[in-house]
N, C-alpha and C positions, 0 to 999 in steps of 0.2 A: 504494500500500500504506500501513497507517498504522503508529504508531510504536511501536506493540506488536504488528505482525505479524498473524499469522492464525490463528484457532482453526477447525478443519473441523467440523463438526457429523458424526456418525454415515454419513447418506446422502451428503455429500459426500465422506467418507473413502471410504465404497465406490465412488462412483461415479468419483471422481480414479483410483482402485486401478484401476478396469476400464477406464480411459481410453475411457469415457461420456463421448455429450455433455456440453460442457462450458462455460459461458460463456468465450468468451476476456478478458473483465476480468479475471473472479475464478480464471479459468489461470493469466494471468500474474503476478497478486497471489501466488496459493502459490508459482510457482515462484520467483517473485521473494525471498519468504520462504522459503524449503527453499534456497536460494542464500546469504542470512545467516542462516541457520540459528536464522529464528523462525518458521516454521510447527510449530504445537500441535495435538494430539489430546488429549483428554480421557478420563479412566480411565473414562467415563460409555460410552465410544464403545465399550469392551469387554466393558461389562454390556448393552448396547443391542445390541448382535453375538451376542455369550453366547445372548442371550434369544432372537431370531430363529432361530439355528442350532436352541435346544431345542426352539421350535416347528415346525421344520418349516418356518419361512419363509423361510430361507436356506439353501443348501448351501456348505460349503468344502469344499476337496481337503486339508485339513489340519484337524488341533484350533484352536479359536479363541486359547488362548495364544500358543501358538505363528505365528498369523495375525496376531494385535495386537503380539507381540515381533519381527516380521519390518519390519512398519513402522514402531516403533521404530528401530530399526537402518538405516534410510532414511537419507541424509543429511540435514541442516537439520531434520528432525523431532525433536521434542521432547514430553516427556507432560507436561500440565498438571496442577500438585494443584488437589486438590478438597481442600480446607482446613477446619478446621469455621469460620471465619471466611468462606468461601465457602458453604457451606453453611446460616450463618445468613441472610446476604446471600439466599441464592436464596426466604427464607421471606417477605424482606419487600421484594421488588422494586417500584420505583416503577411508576405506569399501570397496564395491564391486561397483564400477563405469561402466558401459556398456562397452563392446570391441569400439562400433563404434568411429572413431575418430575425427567424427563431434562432434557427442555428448559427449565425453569427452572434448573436446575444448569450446564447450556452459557452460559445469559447470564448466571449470575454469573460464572463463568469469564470470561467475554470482557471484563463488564465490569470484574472485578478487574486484568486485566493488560491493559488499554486495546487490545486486540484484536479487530480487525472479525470480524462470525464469517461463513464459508459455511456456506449451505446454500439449501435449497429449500424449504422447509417455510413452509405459509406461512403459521404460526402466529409463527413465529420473524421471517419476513420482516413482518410486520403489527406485531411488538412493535417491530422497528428503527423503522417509519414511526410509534411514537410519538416520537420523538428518544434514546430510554433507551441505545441500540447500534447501535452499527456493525454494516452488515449487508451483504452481497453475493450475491447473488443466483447458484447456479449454475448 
């Protein structure tokens, strides 16, 4: 794990949630983090959840608040700010950082608080392979 912990990307949040395959590296990394109480979600993961539910591409058995404030209340979990200091950072990331602006906003996150990020995406997995983020694969 490294020494800012672990930020989940969106699809890892949901897929950790359903206990979906799962890399066991990047298992052990969050548990290991939700154990010292640095595994992070980003308020990004709740408009990216929001946004699915509206369309139709996701069901909950609950409202989405209420779904993002349950895993809040997780142990070791913590919400990460989106800071405008973070948000200026996400406009001018080194290399070739992905259009989308969820996911430009996750890697400034991770890379503001020196945290590897999960996911699967492999937009996000190809910006880590430029050296810019730590990145784990789930």
């Amino acid at each position: 794990m490294t020494t800012g912990g672990v930020l989940l990307d969106t699809c890892a949040l949901l897929w950790f949630l359903e206990e979906a395959e799962f890399d066991a590296e990047a298992r052990e990394a969050v548990e290991q983090a939700a154990r010292a109480g640095n595994l992070r979600v980003s308020p990004m993961s709740a408009w990216e959840v929001g946004t699915l539910v509206a369309r139709g591409q996701l069901v909950l058995s609950m409202p989405v608040e209420v779904w993002f404030n349950m895993i809040l209340d997780l142990p070791g979990v913590a919400l990460d700010e989106v800071s405008p200091k973070i948000c200026i950072e996400a406009s001018n990331l080194p290399g070739t950082p992905p259009g989308d602006i969820a996911d430009r906003l996750l890697i400034a996150t991770s890379r503001s608080g020196g945290r590897a990020l999960v996911t699967r995406d492999p937009d996000l997995l190809a910006y880590a392979s430029e050296g810019h983020i730590r990145a784990m694969r789930c």
